[in-house]
N, C-alpha and C positions, 0 to 999 in steps of 0.2 A: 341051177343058180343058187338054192339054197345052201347046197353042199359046198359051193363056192365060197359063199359071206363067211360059214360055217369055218369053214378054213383059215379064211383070214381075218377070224378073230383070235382063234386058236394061237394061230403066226402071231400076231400082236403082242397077245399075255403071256406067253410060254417060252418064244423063240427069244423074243427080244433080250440083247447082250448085255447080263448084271452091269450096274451103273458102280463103280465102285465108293466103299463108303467115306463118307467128308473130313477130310484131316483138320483137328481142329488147330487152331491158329497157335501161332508158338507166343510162350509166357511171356508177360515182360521183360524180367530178367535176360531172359533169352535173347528177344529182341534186342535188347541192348547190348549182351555181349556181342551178337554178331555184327552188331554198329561199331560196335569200338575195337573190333579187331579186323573192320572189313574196310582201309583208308578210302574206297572208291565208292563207300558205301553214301545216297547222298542224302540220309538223316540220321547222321553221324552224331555231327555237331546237335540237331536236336534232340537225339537222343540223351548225348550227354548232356544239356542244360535241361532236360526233363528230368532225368536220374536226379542231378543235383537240387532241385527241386521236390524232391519225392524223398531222399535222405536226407537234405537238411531240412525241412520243412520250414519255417520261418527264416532261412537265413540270408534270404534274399529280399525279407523283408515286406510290407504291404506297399512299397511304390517300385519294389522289384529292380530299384539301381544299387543294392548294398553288394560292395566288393571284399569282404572281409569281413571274419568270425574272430570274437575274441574270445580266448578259454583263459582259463587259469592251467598253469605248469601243472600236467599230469589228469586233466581232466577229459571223460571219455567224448571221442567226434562221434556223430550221430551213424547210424548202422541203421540198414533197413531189413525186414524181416525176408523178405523177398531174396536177400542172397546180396542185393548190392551193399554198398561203402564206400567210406568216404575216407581216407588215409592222407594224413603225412608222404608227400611225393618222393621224400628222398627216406623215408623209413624203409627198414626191410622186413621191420618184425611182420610176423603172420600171425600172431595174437590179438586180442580186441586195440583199435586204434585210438590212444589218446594224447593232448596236445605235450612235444618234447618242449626241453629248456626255453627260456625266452628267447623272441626274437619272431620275424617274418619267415612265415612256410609257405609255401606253394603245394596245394590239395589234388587230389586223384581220384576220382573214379573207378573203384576196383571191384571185379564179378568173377568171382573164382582166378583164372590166371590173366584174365583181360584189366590192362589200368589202360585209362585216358588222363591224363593230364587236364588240370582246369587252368588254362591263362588267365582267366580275368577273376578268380576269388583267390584270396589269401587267409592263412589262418595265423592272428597274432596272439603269439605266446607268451603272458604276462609273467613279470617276478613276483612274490608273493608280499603281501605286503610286512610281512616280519624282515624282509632287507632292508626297512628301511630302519637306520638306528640315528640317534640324536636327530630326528628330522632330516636326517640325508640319506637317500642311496649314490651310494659311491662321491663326487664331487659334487654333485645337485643337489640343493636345498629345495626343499617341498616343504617344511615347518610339521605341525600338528593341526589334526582335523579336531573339530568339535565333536566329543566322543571318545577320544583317546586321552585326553589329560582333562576329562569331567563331564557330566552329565552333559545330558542334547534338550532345548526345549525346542522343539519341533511343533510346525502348526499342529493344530489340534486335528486337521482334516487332511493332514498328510500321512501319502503308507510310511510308518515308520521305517522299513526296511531302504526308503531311499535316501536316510539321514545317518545312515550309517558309514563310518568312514570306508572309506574305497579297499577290497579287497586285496588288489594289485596293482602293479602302475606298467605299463607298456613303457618297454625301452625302446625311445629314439635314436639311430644314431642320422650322422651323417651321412650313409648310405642306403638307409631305409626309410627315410623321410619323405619321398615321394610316393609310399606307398598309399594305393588308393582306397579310401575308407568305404566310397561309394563313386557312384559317375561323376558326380561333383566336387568329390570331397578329398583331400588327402589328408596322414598323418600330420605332417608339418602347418596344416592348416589350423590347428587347435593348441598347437603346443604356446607356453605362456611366456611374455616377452619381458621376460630376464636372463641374468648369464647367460647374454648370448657366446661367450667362448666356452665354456662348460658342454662337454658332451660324455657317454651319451645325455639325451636326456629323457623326463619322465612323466607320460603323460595320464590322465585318466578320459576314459572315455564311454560312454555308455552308446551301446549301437542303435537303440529307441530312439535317440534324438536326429542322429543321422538322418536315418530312415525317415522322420519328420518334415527334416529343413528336404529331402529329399521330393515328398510327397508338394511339400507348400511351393517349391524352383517348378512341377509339375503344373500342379492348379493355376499359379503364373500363366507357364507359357500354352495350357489352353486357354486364358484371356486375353492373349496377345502380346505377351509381355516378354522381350530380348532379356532372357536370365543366362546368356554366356559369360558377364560380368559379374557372377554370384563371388561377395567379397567376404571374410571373417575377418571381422574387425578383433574379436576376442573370441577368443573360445576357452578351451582350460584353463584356469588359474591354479596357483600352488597357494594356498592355506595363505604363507606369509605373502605371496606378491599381492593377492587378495583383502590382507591386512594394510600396506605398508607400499605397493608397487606402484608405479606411475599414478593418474589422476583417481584415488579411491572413492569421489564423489556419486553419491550415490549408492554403495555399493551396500551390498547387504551382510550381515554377518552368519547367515548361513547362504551366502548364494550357491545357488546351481552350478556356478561355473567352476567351483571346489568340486564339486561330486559328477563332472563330466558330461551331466545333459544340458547341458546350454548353449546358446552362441549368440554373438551377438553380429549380424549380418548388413550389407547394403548390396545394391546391383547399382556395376560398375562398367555399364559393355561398351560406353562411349568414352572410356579410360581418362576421364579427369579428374578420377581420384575423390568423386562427390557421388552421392547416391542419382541418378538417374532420375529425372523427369517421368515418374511411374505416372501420374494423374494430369499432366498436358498441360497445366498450366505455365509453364515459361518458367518454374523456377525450380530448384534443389530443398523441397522444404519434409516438413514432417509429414504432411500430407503425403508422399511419395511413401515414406514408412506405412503409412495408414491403408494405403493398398497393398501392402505385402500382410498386414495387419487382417485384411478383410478375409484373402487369401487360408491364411493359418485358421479363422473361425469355421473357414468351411473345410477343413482338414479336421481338422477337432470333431467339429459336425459328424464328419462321415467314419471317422476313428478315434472314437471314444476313450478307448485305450492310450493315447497316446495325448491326451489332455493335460495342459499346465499351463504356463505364464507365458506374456504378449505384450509386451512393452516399446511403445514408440517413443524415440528421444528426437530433440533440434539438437542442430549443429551447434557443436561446443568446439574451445579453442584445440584445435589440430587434428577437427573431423568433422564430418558432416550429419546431417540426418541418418538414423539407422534404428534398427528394430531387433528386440530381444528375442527370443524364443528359449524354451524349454521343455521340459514333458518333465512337470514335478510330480503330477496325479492328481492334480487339480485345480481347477480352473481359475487363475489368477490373472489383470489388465491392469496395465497404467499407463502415467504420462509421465516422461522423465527427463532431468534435464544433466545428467551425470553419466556415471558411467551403467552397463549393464548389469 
């Protein structure tokens, strides 16, 4: 019996068939290319919206609905060290990828010889801002910024660098105007309401305030709040309409709305064209503003970064209640009874 056990311990440790050793997991990268070259593969699509994620790092923004990057003409798209990238869809250079002439691109996913296509982000390529001469690019008046024809007195607690007049202007035309800035937002939704027959036209944009009003249509509707009628009353102003355009009351002479982070907003989903009954009491009033108001403090609250001015207004003749926002860099509130 002992020679027995003796055996079959032997058999156990000696005989038993090498287990062979652990293949370790393939890289990311890897991962990825075979997502995006395998169409049946079925974490394709998340692969790709995680690439894109991992290569543009911010450009989806902290509420994660931004549809679009804006560069200046010739500036480089973000590259990851990993091997992926991010390319101009209709480029062919094989060299480092940077944004072409102005206008709306459509972005790729590219891992050695594998591209995926991105539907839903665009990369907008701005003109510089030396096209613009006597205060026009091409037939569009835009005037002069403060800074270009004389000193800036800028508050004393603001970053200077956001008082600076605008690098470039994004060219709108008529066929690119529905382009989506974010889930909520489109190009056409900012542009400034003058010349309306003049095309294309030109707008300024900064992608921090998007991402903002994106974040506050959010913190909304986790309190209950129907934001499918999210409206832009104003958004970019041109220097002179800013001066001199429709009802200037109120207005500031350095507003936010010159340098592209502003907007002036209402929710609109019961479509009568007046700010929505936000706060239940039976009527259309500022109050309604002042919970989209509450809203923006706890966006501020939670993203620091993205802090500036909060302005609730009454309804004045040919609008109703509606509420400012911007991300100037600091923390600014009022009550107003003019424009944004």
């Amino acid at each position: 019996m002992v020679a027995v056990f003796v055996i079959g311990i032997w058999w156990t440790f000696y005989q038993k068939p090498a287990q062979p050793a652990p293949v370790p997991p393939p890289s990311a990268t890897a991962q990825i290319a075979a997502a995006l070259t395998n169409r049946n593969a079925p974490t394709a699509a998340y692969l790709t919206d995680a690439s894109l994620n991992v290569l543009s790092g911010e450009l989806r923004g902290a509420s994660g609905k931004l549809r679009a990057a804006i560069k200046a003409e010739g500036a480089p798209i973000a590259v990851d060290s990993g091997g992926a990238a991010l390319r101009v869809a209709e480029s062919e250079s094989s060299g480092p990828a940077v944004a072409p002439k102005a206008g709306v691109w459509k972005l790729a996913v590219a891992i050695g010889k594998a591209i995926k296509p991105l539907t839903d982000f665009s990369l907008i390529s701005m003109r510089p801002r030396s096209d613009k001469q006597n205060g026009r690019v091409g037939l569009y008046y835009l005037g002069n910024w403060p800074g270009e024809t004389g000193a800036v007195r800028a508050p004393a607690k603001a970053p200077a660098e956001r008082y600076k007049p605008p690098s470039g202007f994004i060219e709108v035309t008529q066929q690119n105007a529905d382009t989506k800035l974010s889930e909520h937002f489109k190009l056409r939704d900012f542009l400034t309401h003058d010349q309306p027959n003049v095309w294309p036209k030109y707008l300024v944009i900064e992608m921090r305030n998007i991402d903002k009003l994106e974040l506050v249509l959010s913190d909304l509707a986790s309190h209950g709040v129907d934001i499918s009628g999210i409206r832009v009353m104003s958004g970019f102003r041109t220097p002179q309409y800013n001066a001199g355009g429709g009802n200037t009351g109120g207005r500031a002479g350095l507003s936010r709305h010159m340098y592209g982070d502003a907007a002036d907003i209402f929710i609109d989903s019961n479509g009568d064209g007046m700010m929505d009954d936000l706060d239940h009491d039976g009527r259309s009033t500022i109050g309604d503003a002042r919970v989209i108001l509450q809203a923006l403090d706890r966006v501020e609250a939670a993203h620091p970064e993205l802090v500036g001015g909060g302005g609730v207004y009454v309804a004045g003749p040919g609008h109703g209640p509606f509420i400012h926002i911007d991300s100037r860099g600091y923390r600014a509130r009022w009550v107003g009874s003019g424009g944004g």
